[in-house]
N, C-alpha and C positions, 0 to 999 in steps of 0.2 A: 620590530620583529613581526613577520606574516604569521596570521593564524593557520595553524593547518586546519582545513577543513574537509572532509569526507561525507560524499552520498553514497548509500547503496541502495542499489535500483533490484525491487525483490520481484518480476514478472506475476501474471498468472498464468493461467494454463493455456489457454488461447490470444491471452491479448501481453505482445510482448514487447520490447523497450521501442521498437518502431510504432507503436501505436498511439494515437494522441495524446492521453494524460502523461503517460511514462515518456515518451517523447518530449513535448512540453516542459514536463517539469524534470528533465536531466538536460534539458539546455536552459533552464532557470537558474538547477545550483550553479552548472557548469563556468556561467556569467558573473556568479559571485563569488568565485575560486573554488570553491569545490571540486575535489579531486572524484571520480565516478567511478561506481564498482556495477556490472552489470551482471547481476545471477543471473543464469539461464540451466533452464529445465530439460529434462531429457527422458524416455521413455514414459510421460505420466500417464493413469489410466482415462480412459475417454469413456463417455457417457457415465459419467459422476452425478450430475444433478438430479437430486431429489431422492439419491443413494446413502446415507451416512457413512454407510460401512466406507464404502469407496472416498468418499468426500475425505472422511479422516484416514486412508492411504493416500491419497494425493500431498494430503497434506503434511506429514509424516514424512514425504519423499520430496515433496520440496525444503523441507527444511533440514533432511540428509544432505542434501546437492548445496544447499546455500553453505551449510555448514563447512563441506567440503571445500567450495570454493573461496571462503575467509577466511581457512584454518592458516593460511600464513600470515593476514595481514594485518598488522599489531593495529586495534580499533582505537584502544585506550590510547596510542600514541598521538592520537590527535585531540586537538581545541576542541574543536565543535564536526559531532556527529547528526547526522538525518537520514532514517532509513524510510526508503517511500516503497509503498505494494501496493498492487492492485490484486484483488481476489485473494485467492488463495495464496499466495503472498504477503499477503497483511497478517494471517498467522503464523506461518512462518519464518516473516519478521519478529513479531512482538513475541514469540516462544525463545528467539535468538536475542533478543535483547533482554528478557526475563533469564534464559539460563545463562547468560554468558554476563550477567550483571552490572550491565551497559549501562551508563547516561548517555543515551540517545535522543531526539527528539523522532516522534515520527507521521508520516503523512499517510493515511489510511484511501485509497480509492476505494469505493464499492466494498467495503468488509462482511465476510462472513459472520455470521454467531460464533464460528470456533473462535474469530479473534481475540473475542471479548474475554475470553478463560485466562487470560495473563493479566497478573497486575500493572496495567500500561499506564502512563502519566505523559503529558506533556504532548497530547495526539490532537491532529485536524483531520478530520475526515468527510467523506463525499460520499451520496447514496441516491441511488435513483429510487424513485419511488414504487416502480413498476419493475423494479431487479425481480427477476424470475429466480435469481440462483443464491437468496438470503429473505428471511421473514425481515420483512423490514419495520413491521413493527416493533417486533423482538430488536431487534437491532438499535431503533431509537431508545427505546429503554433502557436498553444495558449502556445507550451511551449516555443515556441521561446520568443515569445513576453510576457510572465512571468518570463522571464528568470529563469525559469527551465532545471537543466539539465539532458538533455532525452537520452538515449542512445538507441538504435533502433538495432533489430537483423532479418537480411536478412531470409525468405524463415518460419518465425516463428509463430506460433499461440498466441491465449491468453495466454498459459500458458508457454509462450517461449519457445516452443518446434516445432521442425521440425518433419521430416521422419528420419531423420539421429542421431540415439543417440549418435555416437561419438560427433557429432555437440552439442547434446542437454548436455552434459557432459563440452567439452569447451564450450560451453556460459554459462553454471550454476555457472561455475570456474570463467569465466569472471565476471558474475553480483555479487557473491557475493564477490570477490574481489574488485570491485570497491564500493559494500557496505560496504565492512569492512574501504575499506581509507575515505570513509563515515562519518563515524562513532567515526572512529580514536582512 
């Protein structure tokens, strides 16, 4: 018997399922039967960063829209779950797997601090060191002490990328291989 398996791909605000990590890693599950759900977002507010008020409506309105967009599809009916976000996405994954009381596994790109507010289990997550748009040492902390595992890339922005595109090539090769043993 096939396991059924399901990804769901939770964007962020700017960087959406065409863009490297989310890219990459929805032709990763895709390759190991994973069936693919893409949320996509629609009216969210722009110039958020460094706003909270704003940050947490962004983020309250993607996880409306995500919501909306799985409210038909039976999650628990499948084997094996993985829900991967980048941004602002990463909490409105893990608030949909905290209220909707998922065993899911999940893949964190670039996470916010709001992420960290859900009792999350079972995360790999990525973080540039130089993310403009998350205290990133607050971030290692909470992941320390959530025991999430973070992996962290020198000299890097939000969307793990430097000045150096060979750089930005070996780390994309790094993060998705350590998502694919992820994943498994």
């Amino acid at each position: 018997m096939n396991e059924k398996k399901l990804a769901v791909i939770f964007p962020g605000i700017g960087y959406h399922k065409d863009k490297p990590l989310l890219y990459y890693a929805s032709k990763l599950v895709q390759n190991k039967g994973y069936d693919v759900i893409n949320i996509e977002y629609h009216d969210m507010p722009q110039k958020i960063r460094g706003d909270e008020a704003m940050m947490r409506k962004a983020a309250l309105l993607a996880y409306s829209q995500s919501e909306e967009q799985l409210k038909d599809v039976d999650i628990k009916g499948y084997d094996s779950v993985i829900f991967i976000g980048k941004s602002i996405g990463t909490v409105a994954l893990a608030k949909y797997i905290n209220d909707h009381e998922l065993d899911a596994r999940q893949i964190w790109y670039t996470p916010v601090e709001a992420t960290f507010l859900f009792d999350s289990k079972d995360v790999l997550a990525f973080i540039g060191d130089d993310d403009p748009w998350s205290d990133v040492d607050a971030v290692k902390k909470m992941a320390k002490e959530q025991s999430v595992s973070l992996h962290s890339y020198p000299g890097c922005n939000h969307s793990l990328e430097s000045a150096d595109v060979d750089k930005n090539i070996e780390n994309l090769r790094d993060v998705m291989q350590k998502t694919d043993s992820f994943v498994g």
